[in-house]
C-alpha positions in Angstrom: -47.3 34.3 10.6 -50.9 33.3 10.8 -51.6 31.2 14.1 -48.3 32.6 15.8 -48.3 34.7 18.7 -46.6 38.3 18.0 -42.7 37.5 19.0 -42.9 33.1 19.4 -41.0 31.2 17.0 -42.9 28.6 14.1 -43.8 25.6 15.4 -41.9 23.8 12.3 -38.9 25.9 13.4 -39.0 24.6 16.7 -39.6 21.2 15.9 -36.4 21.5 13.6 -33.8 23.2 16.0 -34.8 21.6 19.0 -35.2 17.8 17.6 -34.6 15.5 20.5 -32.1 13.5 20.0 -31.9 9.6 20.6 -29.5 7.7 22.6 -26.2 6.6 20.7 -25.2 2.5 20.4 -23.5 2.1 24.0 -20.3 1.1 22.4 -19.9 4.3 20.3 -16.5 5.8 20.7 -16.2 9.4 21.9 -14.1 12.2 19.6 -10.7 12.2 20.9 -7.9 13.8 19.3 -4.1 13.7 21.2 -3.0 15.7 24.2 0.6 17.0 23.3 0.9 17.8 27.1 1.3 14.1 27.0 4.7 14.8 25.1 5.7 13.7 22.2 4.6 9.9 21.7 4.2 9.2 18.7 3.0 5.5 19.2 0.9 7.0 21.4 -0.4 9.8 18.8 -1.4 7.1 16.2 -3.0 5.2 18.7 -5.2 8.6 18.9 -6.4 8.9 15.0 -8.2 5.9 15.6 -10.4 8.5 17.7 -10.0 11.8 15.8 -12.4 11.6 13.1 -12.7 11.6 9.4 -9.5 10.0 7.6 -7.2 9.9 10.6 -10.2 7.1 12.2 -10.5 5.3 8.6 -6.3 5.4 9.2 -7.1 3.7 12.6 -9.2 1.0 11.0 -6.9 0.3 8.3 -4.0 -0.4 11.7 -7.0 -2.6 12.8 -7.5 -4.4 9.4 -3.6 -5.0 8.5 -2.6 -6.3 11.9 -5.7 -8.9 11.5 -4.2 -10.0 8.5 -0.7 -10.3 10.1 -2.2 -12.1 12.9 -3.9 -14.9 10.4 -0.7 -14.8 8.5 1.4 -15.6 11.6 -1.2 -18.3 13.5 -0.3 -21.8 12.7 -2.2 -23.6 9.8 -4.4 -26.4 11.6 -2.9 -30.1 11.6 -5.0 -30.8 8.3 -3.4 -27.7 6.3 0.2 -27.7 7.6 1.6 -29.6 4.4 4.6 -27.9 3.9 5.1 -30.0 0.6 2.0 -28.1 -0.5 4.1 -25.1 -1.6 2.3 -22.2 -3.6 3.4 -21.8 -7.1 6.3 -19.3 -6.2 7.5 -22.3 -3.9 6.1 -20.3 -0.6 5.0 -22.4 2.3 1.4 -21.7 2.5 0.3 -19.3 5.6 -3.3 -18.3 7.0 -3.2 -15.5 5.0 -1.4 -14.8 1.7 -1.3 -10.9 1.7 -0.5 -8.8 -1.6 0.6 -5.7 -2.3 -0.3 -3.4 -5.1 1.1 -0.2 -6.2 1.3 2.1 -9.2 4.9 3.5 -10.5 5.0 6.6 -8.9 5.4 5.3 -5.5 8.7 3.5 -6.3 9.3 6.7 -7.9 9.4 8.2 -4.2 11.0 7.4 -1.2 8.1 4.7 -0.3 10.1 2.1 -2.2 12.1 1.9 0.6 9.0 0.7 3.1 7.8 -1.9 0.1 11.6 -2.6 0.0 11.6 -3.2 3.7 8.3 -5.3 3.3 9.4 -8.0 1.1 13.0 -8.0 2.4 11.5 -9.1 5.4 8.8 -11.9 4.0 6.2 -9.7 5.7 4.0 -9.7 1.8 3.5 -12.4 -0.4 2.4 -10.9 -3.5 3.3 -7.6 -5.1 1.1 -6.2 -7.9 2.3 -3.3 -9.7 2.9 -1.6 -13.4 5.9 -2.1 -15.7 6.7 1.1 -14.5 6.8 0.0 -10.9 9.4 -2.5 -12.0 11.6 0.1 -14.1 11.4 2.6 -11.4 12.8 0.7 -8.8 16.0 -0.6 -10.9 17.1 2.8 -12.6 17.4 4.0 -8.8 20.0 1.4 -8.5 21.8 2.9 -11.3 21.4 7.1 -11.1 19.4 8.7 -8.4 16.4 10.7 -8.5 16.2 13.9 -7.4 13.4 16.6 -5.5 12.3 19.5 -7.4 8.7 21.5 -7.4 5.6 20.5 -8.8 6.0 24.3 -10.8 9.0 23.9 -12.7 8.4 24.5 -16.5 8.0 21.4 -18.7 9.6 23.2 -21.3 12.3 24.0 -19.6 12.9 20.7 -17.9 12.5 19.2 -21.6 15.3 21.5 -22.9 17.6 20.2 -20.5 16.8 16.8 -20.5 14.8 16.1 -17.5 11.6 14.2 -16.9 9.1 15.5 -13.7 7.0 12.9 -11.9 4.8 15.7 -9.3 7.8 17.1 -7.5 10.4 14.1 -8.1 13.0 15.1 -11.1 14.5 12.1 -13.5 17.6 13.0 -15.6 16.6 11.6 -19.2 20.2 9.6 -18.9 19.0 7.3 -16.0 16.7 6.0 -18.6 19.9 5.8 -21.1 21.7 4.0 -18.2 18.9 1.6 -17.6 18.5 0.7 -21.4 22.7 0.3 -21.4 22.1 -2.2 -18.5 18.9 -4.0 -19.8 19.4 -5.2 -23.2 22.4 -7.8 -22.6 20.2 -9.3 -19.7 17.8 -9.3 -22.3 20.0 -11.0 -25.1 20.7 -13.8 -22.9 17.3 -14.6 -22.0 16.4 -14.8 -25.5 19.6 -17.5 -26.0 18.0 -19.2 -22.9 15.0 -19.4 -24.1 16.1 -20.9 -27.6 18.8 -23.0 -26.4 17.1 -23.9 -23.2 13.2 -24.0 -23.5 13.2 -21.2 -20.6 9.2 -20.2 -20.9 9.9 -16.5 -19.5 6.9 -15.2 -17.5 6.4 -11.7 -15.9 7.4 -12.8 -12.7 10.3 -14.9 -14.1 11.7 -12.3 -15.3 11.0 -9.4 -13.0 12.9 -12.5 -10.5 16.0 -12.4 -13.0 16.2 -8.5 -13.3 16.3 -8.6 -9.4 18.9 -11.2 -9.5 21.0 -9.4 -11.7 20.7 -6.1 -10.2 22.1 -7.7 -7.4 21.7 -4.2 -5.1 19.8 -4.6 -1.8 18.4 -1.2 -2.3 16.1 -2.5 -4.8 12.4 -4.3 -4.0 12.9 -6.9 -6.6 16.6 -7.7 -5.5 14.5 -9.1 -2.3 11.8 -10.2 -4.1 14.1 -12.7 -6.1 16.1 -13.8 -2.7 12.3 -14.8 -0.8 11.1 -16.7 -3.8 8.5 -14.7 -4.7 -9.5 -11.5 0.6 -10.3 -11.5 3.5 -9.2 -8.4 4.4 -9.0 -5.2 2.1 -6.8 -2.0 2.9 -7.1 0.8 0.2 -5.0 3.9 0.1 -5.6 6.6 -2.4 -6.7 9.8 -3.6 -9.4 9.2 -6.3 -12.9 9.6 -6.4 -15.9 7.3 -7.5 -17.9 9.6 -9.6 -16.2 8.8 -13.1 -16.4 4.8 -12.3 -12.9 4.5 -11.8 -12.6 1.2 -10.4 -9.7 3.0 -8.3 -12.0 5.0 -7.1 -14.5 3.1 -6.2 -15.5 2.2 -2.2 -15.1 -1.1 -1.2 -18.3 -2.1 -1.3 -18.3 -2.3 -5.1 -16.0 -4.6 -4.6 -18.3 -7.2 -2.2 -20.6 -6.5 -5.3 -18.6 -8.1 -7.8 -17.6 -10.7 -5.2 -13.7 -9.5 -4.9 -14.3 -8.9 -0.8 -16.3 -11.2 0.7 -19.8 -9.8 2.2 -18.4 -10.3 6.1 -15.4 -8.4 5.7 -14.8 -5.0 7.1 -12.8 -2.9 4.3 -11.6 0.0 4.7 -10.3 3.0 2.0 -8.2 6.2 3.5 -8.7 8.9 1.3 -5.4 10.0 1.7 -2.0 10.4 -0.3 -0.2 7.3 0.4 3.3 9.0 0.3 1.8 10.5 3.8 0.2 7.7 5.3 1.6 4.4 3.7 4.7 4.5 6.2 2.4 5.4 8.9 0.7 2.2 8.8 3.4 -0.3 8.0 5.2 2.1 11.1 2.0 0.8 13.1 1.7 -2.9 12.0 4.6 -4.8 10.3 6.9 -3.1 12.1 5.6 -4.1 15.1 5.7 -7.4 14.3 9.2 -7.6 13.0 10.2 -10.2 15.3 7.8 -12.4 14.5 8.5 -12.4 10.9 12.0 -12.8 11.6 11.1 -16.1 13.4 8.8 -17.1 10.9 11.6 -17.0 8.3 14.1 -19.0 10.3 11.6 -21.7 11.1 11.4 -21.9 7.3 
């Protein structure tokens, strides 16, 4: 190159490899992952995502956002607040922090109804938000199981023998039969009740008296009936923002249309919630189980 001596590198080339670097914020944490020489700890291997990089660290600041939440929720209301007359509309006392849960139908579908299940049995949410489907879901499992298969299995073949696929989870067609068998007589009465009576049925009345008459502790709404039932935001999912998908969407769309508030520190783990979803409530309300416990009592 003109202006190079025979065998020296471009100046520009140089300048670009050998870039000096400026110093790093004090307070920056180092990459750490976990030492399994440590043994197996697996409190102690959590503890370690916060420092591991890419989703495992957003993993680590979603521990960091939940347990602020649980800590607002669990620190008592100042003097002027602490009205426990002043009940919300589902007849809670009011807390710090009212924290709600959404989820779509497929995860009642899998086995993480049973950490939602374990959730509201324990007061630990105050709101669930979820899809018809999230409500079906959850009482067909108290009637007929559902089953593991593979996400391959032939559609057509599945259809020919009456069974429905959700990813790798197999529904016999009859569970749906059952559930139909079960729901129309509830359904009946609450019509009568509501002539006869004046009952004004709402969604969550009635997702109340479907958990009342399930009467099966294995079901979410079973508890959600027996506990009368932002600051912070904690997102858990798999899609992607470039179709405008408000699902997939970062948070800070959100503080744009005023749902988060500008000072809050969200969080979204791009992650499959089946995977991580435990993880978290394993690293936050269940370390706090106590305290809920106590919370309940003093109510």
């Amino acid at each position: 190159m003109e202006g190079t001596p025979q065998g020296a590198a471009p100046a520009a080339a140089l300048a670009a490899v050998l870039k000096h670097s400026s110093a790093l914020p004090p307070e920056s944490a180092q990459v750490q992952g976990y030492d399994f020489n440590r043994g197996v700890d697996y409190h102690a291997l959590l503890e370690a995502f916060g420092t591991t990089g890419f989703q495992a660290t957003n993993f680590g600041r979603a521990v960091q956002q939940v347990n602020a939440m649980i800590e607002k929720k669990l620190e008592p209301l100042a003097p002027d607040e602490d009205h426990h007359e002043d009940l919300t509309q589902s007849r809670r006392p009011l807390t710090g922090c009212t924290i709600f849960l959404g989820y779509t139908s497929n995860l009642i579908s899998s086995g993480i109804r049973e950490t939602i299940r374990y959730l509201v049995q324990h007061n630990m949410v105050d709101v669930l938000v979820t899809t018809a489907g999230g409500v079906e879901e959850d009482l067909i499992k108290c009637l007929a199981p559902t089953y593991l298969g593979e996400f391959s299995l032939s559609g057509k073949e599945l259809r020919e023998n009456g069974i429905n696929r959700i990813g790798n989870l197999l529904v016999p067609n009859d569970n749906y039969c059952k559930f139909e068998d079960w729901l129309m007589p509830i359904l009946d009465q609450m019509v009568l009740e509501q002539n006869t009576e004046g009952v004004k049925w709402t969604p969550s009345k009635m997702i109340s008296r479907l958990g009342k008459e399930i009467n099966n502790p294995e079901s979410v709404y079973y508890w959600a009936h027996k506990r009368n039932g932002a600051d912070y935001a904690v997102y858990i999912n798999t899609a992607q923002e470039f179709d405008g998908s408000d699902s997939g969407a970062r948070p800070d769309e959100a503080v744009s249309w005023g749902k988060i508030r500008v000072d809050a520190q969200p969080v979204k783990v791009y992650a499959d919630a089946s995977l991580v979803f435990p993880l978290l409530v394993a690293k936050t309300f269940a370390q706090k189980a106590d305290a809920f416990t106590a919370e309940k009592n003093e109510d």
